[in-house]
Residue frames relative to the residue before (quaternion, step in Angstrom):
aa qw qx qy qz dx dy dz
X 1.0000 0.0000 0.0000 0.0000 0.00 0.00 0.00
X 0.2566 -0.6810 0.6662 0.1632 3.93 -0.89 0.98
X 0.7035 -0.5017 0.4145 0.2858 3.01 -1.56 1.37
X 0.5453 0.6156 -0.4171 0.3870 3.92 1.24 -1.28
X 0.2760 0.9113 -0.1820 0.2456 4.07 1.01 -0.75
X 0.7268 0.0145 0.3624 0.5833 2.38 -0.29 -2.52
X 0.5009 -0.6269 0.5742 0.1628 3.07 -2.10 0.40
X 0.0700 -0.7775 0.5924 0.1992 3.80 -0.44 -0.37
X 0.2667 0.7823 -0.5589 0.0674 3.56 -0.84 0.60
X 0.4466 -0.5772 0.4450 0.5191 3.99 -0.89 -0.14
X 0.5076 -0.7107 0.4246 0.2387 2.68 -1.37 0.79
X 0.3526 -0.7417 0.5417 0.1792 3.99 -1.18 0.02
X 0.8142 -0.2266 0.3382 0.4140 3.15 -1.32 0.06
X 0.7675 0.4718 -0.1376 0.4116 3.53 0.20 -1.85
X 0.5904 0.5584 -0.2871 0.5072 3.91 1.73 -0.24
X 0.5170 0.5665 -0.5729 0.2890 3.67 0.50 -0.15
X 0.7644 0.4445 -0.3136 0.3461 3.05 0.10 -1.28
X 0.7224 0.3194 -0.3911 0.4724 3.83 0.59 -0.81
X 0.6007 0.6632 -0.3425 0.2865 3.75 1.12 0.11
X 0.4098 0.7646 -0.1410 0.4770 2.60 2.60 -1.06
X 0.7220 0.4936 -0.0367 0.4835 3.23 0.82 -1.77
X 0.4560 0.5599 -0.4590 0.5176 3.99 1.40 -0.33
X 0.6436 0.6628 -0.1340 0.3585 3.13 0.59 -2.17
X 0.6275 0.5015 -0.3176 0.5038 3.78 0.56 -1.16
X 0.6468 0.4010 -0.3509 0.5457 3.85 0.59 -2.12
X 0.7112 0.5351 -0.4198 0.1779 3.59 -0.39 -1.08
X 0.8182 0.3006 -0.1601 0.4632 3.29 1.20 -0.99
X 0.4917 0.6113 -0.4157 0.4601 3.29 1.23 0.04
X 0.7017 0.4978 -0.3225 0.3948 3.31 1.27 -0.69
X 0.5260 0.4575 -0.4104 0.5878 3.54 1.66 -0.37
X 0.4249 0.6269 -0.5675 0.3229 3.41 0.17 -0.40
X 0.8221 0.4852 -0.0632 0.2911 3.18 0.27 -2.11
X 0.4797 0.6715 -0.2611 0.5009 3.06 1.28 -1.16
X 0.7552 0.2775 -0.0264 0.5933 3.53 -0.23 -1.92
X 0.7509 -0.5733 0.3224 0.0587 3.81 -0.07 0.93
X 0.7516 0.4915 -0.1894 0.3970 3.36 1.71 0.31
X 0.5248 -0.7300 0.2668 0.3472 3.15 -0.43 1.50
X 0.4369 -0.6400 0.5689 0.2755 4.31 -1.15 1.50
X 0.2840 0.7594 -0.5853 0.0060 3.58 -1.11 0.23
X 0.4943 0.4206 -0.5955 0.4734 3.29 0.66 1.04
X 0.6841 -0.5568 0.4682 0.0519 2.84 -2.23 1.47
X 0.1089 -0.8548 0.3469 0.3703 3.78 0.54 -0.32
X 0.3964 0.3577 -0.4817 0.6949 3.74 1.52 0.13
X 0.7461 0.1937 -0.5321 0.3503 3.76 -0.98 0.20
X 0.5930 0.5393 -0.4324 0.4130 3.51 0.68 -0.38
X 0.5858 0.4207 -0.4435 0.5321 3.73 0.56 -1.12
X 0.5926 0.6539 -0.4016 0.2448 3.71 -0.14 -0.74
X 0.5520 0.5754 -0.1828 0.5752 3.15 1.82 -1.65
X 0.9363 0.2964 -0.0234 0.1868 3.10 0.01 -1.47
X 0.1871 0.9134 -0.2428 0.2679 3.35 1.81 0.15
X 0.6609 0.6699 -0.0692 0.3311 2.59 0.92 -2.04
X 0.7701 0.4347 0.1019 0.4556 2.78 0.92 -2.14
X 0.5755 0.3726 -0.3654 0.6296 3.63 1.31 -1.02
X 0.6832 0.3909 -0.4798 0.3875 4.06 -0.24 -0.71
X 0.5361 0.5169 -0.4366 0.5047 4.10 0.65 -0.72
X 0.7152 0.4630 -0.3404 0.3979 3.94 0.37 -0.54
X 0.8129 0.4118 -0.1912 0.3648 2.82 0.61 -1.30
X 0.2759 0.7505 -0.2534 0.5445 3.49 2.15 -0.36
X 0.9041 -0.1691 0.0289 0.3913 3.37 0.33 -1.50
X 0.0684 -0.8757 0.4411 -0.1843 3.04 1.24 2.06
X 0.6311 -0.5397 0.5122 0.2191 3.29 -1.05 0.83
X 0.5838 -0.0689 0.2813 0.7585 3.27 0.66 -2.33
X 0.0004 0.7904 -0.6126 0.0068 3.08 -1.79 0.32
X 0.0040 -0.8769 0.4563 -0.1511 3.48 0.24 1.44
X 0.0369 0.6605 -0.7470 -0.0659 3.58 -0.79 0.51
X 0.3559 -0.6356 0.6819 0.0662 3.08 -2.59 0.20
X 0.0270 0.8267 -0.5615 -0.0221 3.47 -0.51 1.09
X 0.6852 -0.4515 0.4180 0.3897 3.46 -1.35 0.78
X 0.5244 -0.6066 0.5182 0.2975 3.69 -0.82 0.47
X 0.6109 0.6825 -0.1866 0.3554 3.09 1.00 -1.80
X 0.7768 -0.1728 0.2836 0.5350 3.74 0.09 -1.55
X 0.4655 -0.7072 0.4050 0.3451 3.94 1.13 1.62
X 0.1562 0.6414 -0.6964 0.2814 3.97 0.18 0.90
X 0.2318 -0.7053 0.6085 0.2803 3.50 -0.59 1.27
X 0.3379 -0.6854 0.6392 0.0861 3.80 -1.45 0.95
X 0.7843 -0.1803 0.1178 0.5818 3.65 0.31 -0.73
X 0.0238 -0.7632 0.6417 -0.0723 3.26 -1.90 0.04
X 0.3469 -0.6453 0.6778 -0.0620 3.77 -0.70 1.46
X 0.1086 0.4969 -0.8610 -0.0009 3.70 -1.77 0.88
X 0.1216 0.6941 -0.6852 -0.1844 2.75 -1.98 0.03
X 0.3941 -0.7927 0.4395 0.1523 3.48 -1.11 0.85
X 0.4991 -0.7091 0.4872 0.1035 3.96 -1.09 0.50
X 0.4146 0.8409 -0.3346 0.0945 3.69 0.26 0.72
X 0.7748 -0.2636 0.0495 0.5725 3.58 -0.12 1.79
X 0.7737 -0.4137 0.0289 0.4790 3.66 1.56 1.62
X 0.5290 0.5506 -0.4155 0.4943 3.36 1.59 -0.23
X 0.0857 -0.6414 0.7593 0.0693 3.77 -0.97 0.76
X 0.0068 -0.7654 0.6357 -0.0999 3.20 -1.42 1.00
X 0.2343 -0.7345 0.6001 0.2135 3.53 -0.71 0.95
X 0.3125 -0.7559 0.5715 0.0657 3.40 -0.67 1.57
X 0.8044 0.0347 0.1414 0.5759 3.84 0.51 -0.43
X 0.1587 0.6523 -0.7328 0.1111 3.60 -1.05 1.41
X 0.2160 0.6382 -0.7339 0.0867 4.36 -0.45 0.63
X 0.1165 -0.5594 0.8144 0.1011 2.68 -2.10 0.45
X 0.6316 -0.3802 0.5701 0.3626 3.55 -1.95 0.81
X 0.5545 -0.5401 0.5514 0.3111 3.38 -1.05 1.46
X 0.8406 0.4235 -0.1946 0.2760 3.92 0.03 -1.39
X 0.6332 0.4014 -0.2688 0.6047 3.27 1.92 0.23
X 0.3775 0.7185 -0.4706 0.3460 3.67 1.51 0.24
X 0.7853 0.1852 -0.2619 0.5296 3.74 -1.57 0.26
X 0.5997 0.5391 -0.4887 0.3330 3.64 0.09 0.56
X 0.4948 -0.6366 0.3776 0.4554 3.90 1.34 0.16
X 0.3922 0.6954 -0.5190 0.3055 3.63 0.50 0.85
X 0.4917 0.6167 -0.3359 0.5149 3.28 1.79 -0.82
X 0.7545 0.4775 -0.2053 0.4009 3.98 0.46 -1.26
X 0.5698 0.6047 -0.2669 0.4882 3.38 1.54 -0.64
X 0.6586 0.4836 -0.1874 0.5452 3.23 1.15 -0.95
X 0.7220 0.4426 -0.2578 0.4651 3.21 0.46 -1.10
X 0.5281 0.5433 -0.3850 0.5270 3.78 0.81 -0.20
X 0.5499 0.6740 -0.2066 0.4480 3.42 0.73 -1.05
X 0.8501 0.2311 0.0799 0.4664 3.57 -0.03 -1.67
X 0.7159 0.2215 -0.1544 0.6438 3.25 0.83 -0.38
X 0.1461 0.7802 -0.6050 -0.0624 3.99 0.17 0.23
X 0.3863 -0.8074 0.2647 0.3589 3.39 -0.84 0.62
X 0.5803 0.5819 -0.3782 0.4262 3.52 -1.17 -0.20
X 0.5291 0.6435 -0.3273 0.4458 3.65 1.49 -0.39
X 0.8814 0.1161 -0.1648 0.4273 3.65 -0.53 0.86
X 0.5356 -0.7141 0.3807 0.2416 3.54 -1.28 0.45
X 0.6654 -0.0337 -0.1974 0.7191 3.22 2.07 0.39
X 0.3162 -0.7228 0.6007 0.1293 3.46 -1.06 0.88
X 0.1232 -0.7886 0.5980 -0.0729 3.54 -1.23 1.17
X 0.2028 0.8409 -0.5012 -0.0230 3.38 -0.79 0.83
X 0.1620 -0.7782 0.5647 0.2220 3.81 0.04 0.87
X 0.0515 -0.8191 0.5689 -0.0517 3.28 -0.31 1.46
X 0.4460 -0.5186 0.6119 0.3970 3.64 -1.28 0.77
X 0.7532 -0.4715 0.4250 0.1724 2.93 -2.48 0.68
X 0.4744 0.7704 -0.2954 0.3068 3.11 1.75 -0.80
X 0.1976 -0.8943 0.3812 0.1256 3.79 0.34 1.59
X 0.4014 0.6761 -0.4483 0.4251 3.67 1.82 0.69
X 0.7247 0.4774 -0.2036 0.4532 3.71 1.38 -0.64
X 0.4843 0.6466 -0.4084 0.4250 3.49 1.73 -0.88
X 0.6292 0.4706 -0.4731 0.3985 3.66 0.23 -0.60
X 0.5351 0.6817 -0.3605 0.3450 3.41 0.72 -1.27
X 0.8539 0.2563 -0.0301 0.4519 3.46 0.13 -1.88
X 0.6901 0.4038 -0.5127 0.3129 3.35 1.15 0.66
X 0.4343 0.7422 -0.2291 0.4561 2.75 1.78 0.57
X 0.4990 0.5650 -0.1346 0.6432 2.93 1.75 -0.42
X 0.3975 -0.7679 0.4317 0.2568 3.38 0.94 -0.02
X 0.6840 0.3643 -0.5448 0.3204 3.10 0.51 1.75
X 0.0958 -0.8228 0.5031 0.2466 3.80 -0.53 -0.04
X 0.8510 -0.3826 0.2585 0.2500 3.06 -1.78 0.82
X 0.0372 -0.8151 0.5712 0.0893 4.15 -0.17 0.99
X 0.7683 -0.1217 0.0582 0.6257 3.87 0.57 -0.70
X 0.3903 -0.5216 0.6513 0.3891 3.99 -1.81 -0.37
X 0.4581 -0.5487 0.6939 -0.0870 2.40 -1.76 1.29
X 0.0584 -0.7890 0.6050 -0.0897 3.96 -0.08 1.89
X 0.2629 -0.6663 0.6707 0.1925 3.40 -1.40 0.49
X 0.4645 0.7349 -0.4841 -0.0990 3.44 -1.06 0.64
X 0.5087 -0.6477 0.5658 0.0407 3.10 -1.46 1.34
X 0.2813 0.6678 -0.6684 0.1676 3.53 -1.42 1.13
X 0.7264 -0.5246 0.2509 0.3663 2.96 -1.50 0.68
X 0.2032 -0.7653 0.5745 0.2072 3.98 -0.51 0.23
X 0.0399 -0.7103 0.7015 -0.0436 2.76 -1.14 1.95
X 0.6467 -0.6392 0.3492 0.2263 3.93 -1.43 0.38
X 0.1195 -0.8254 0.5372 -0.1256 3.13 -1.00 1.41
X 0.3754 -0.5748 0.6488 0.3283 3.44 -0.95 1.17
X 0.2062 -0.6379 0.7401 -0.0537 3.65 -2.24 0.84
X 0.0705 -0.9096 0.4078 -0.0372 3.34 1.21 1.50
X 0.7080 0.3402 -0.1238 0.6064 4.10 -0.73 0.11
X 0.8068 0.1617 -0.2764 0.4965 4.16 0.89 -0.14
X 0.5335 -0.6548 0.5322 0.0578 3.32 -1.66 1.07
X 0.1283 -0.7708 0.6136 0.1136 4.13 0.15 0.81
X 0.0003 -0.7440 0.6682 -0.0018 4.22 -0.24 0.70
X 0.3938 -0.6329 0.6020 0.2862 3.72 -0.73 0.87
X 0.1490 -0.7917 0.5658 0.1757 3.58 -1.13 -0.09
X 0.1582 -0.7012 0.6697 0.1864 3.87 -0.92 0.35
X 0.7825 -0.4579 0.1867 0.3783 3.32 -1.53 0.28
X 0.4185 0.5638 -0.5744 0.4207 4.54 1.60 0.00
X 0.6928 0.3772 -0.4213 0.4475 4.33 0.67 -0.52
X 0.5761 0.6535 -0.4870 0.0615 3.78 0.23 0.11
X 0.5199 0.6649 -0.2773 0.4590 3.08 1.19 -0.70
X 0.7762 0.2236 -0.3582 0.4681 4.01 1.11 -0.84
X 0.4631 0.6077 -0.5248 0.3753 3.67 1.31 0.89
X 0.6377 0.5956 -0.2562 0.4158 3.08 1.23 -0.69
X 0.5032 0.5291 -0.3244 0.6013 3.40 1.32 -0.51
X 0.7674 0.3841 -0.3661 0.3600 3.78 0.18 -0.68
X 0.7720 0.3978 -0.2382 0.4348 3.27 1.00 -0.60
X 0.3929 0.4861 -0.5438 0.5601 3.28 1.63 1.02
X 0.4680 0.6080 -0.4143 0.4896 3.53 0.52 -0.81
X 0.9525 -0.0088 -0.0308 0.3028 3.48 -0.42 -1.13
X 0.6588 0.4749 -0.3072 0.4960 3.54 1.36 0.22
X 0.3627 -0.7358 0.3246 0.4709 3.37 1.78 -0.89
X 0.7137 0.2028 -0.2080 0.6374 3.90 1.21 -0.13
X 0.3122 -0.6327 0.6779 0.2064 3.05 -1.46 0.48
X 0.5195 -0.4769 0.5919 0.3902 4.11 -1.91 0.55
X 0.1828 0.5893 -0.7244 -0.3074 3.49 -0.93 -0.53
X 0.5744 0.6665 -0.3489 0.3226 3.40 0.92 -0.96
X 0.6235 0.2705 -0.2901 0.6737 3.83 1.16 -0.87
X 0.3054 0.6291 -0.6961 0.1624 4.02 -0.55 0.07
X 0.6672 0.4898 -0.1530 0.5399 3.62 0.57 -2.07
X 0.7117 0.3969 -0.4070 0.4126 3.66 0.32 -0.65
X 0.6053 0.4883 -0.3134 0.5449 3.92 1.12 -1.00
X 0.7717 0.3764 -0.3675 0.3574 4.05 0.53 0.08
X 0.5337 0.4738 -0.4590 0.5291 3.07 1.75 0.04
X 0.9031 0.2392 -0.1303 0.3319 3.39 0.20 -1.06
X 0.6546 0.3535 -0.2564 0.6171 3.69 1.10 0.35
X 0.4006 -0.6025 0.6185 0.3065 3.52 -1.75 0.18
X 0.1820 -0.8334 0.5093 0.1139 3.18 -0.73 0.39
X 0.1660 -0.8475 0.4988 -0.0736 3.76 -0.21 0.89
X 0.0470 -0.6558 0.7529 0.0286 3.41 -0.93 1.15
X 0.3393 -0.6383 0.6844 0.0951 3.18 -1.63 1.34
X 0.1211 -0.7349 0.6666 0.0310 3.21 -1.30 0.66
X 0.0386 0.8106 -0.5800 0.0710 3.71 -1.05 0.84
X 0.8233 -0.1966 -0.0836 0.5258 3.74 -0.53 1.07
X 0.7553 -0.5131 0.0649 0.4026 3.41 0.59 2.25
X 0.7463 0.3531 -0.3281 0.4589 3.37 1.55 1.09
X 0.4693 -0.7467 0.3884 0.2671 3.56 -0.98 0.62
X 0.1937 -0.8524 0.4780 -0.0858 2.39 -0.55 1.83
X 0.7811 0.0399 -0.0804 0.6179 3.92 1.02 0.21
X 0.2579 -0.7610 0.5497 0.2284 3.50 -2.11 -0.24
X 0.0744 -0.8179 0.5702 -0.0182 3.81 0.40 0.02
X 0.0964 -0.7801 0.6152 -0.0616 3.47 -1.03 1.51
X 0.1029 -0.8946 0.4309 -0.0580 3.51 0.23 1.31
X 0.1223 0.8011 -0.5830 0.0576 3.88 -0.85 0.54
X 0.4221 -0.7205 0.4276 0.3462 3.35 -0.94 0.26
X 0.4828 0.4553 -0.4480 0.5990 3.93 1.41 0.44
X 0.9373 -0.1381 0.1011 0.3036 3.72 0.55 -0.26
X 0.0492 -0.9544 0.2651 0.1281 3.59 0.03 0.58
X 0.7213 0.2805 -0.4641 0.4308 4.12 -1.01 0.87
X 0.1882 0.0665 -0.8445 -0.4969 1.05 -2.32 -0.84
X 0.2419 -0.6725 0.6440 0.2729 3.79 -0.88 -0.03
X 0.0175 0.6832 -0.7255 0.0813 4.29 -0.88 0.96
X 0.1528 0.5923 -0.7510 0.2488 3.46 -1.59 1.01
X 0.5601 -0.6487 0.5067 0.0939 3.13 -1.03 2.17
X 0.7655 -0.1598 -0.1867 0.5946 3.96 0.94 -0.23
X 0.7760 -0.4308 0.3579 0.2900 3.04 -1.73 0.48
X 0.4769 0.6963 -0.3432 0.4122 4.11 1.21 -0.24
X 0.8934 0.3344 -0.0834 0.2883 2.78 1.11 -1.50
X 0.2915 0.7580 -0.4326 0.3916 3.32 1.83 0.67
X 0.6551 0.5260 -0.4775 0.2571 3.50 0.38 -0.78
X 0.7401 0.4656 -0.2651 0.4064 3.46 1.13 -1.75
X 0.5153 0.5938 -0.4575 0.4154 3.96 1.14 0.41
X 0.6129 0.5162 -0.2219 0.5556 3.41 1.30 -1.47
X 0.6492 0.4573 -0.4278 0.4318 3.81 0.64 -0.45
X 0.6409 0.4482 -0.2755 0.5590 3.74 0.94 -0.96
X 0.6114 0.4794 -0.3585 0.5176 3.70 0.10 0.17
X 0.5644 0.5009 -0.2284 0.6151 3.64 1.51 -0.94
X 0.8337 -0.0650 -0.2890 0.4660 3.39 0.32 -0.40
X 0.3184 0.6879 -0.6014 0.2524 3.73 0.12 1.11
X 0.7980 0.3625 -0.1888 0.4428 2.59 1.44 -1.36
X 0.3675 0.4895 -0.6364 0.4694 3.97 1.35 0.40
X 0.6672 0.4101 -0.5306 0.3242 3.88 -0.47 -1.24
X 0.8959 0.1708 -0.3274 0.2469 3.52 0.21 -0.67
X 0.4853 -0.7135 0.2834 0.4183 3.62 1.44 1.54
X 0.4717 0.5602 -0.6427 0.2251 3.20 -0.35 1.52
X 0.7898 -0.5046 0.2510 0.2420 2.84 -1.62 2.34
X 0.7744 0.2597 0.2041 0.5397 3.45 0.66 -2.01
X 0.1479 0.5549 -0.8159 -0.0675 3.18 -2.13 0.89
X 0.1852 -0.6631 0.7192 0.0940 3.29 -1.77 0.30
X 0.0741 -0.7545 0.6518 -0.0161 3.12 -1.56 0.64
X 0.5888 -0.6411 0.4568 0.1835 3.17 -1.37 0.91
X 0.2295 0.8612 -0.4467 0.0785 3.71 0.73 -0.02
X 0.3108 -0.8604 0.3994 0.0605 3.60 -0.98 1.23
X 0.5439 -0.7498 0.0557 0.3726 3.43 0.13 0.96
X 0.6427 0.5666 -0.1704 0.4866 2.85 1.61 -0.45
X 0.6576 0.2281 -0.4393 0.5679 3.41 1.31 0.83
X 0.4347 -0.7625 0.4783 0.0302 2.63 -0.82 2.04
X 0.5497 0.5780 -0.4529 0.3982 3.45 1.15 -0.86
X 0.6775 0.4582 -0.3058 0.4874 3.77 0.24 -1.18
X 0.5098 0.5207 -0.5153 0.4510 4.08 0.30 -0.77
X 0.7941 0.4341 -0.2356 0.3542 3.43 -0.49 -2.05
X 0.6664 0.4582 -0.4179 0.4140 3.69 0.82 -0.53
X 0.7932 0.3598 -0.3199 0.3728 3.33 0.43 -0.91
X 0.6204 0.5658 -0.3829 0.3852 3.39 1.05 -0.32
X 0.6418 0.4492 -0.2818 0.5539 3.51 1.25 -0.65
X 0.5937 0.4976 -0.3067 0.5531 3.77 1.24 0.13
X 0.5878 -0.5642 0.3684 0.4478 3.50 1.22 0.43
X 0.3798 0.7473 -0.4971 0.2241 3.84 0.52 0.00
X 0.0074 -0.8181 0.5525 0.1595 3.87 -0.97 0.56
X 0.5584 -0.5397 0.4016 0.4854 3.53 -0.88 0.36
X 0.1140 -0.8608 0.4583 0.1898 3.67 -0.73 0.46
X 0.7735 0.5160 -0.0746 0.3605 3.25 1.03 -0.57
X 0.4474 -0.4061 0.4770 0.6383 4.35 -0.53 -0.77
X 0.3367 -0.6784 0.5936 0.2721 3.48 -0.94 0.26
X 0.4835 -0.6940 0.5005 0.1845 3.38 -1.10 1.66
X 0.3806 -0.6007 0.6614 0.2384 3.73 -1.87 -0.23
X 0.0980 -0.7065 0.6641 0.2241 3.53 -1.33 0.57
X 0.0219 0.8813 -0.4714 0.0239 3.52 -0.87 1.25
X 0.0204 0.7897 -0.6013 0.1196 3.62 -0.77 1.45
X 0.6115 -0.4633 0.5166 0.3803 2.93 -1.85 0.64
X 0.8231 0.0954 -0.0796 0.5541 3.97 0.33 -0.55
X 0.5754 -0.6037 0.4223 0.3552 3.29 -1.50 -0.36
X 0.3343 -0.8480 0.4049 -0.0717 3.42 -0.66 1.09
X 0.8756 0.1252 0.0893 0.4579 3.66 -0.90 0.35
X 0.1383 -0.7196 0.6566 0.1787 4.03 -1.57 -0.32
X 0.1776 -0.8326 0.5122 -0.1140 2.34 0.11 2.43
X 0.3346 0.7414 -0.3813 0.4392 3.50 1.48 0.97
X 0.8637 0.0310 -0.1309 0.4858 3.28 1.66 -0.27
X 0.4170 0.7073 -0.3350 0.4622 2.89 1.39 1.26
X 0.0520 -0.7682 0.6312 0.0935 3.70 -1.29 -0.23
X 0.3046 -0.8082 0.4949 0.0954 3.47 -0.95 0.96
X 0.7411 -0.3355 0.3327 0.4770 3.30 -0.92 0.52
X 0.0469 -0.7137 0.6956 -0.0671 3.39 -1.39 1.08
X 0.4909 -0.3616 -0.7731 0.1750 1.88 -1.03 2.21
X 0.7838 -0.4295 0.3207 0.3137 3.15 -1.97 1.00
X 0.2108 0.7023 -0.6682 0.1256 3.94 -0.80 1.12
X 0.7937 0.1765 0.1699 0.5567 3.51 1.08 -1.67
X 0.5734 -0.4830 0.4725 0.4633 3.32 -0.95 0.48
């Protein structure tokens, strides 16, 4: 494809949704490709995900779409977001039928420019046509990033305390997830009390994690050690039976083994391509963490 083509501009309000709809083709088409069966709806999905794409795009770093020259059909589009020095590219898709033609790199130059932040972050699909891209971009591949989803059945979470929280506990979540990720959201805090519960766990008369649960989707999940992840994931298991839902998923990095072994020994299956975490350096202890589910943002 010749730059003559396409357009480039920032993007607006009026772009989620046809930006949404890139995003759907793009990954349905990896889906297929790499052998796994598509089953999301894309009007029930947008429904899900609204929330969460407008909050990004709201508080985007950069934000660029591409439109056919021909008849403005939006074709691709790149955000990226800014947090206490972490720069992260939250979203790069291109229209399967306009892919391998350098529209991806155009963009990605755009949204992610380099030299731009004090750690770069990119949850990149498996998809080994983009890997060149983002190590170009000056980052490279630290661990995979697994989705998995089973049925949630109920469990006692003896010896720990679940305490909802309102917005007087944010500030000592934020502190934990400096502690163990290295930045804190402020910008997503207000978004996680509107649209998630949020739960500080407590365990011998200290606080010992947070966990941000919903039934459209579910962390971040933080917990000063790795021990204490299971009895969070178990409460989330049985929030989400009481309130009869079929399915949870979780974001769950490979390198915390503690989370893996639970859910897999809880009946968990991989569901998804398996993602990449990618930075310019190493970062954080992603041994006792979880990321947003579904996958947009740390």
């Amino acid at each position: 494809m010749r730059p003559a083509e396409f357009n480039i501009r920032r993007g607006t309000p009026a772009d989620n949704r046809p930006a949404f709809d890139v995003s759907m083709l793009a990954l349905k088409d990896l889906f297929v490709r790499q052998g796994y069966e598509w089953k999301l709806e894309s009007e029930a999905f947008w429904q899900v995900m609204e929330p969460l794409v407008s909050h990004v795009a709201e508080h985007a770093a950069e934000w660029w779409v591409a439109e056919d020259r021909s008849d403005g059909t939006l074709i691709g589009y790149a955000r990226s977001v800014e947090r206490d020095g972490l720069f992260e590219l939250s979203e790069l898709f291109v229209r399967p039928d306009r892919q391998s033609a350098g529209l991806g790199k155009v963009l990605l130059d755009k949204a992610f420019p380099s030299g731009r932040g004090e750690v770069r972050v990119i949850i990149a699909t498996n998809d080994v046509r983009g890997l060149a891209r983002y190590y170009g971009a000056g980052t490279a591949a630290r661990f995979v990033l697994f989705s998995l989803a089973g049925q949630p059945r109920p469990a006692a979470t003896e010896g720990y305390e679940a305490l909802r929280i309102g917005s007087e506990a944010i500030g000592e979540f934020a502190e934990m997830e400096q502690a163990v990720v290295g930045y804190a959201r402020h910008a997503d805090y207000p978004w996680l009390l509107k649209n998630r519960e949020i739960y500080k766990y407590r365990s011998g008369g200290r606080t010992v994690g947070f966990g941000c649960f919903s039934e459209t989707g579910q962390g971040p999940i933080v917990t000063l050690e790795p021990d204490d992840q299971p009895a969070i994931l178990l409460h989330f298991e049985t929030l989400a039976h009481s309130r009869g839902m079929e399915a949870l998923s979780f974001q769950v990095p490979s390198i915390n083994v503690g989370a893996m072994n639970h859910l897999l020994d809880r009946g968990y299956k991989f569901d998804s391509p398996p993602g990449l975490l990618m930075s310019s350096r190493d970062f954080g202890r992603f041994d006792r963490f979880l990321p947003f589910a579904p996958a947009i943002v740390l």
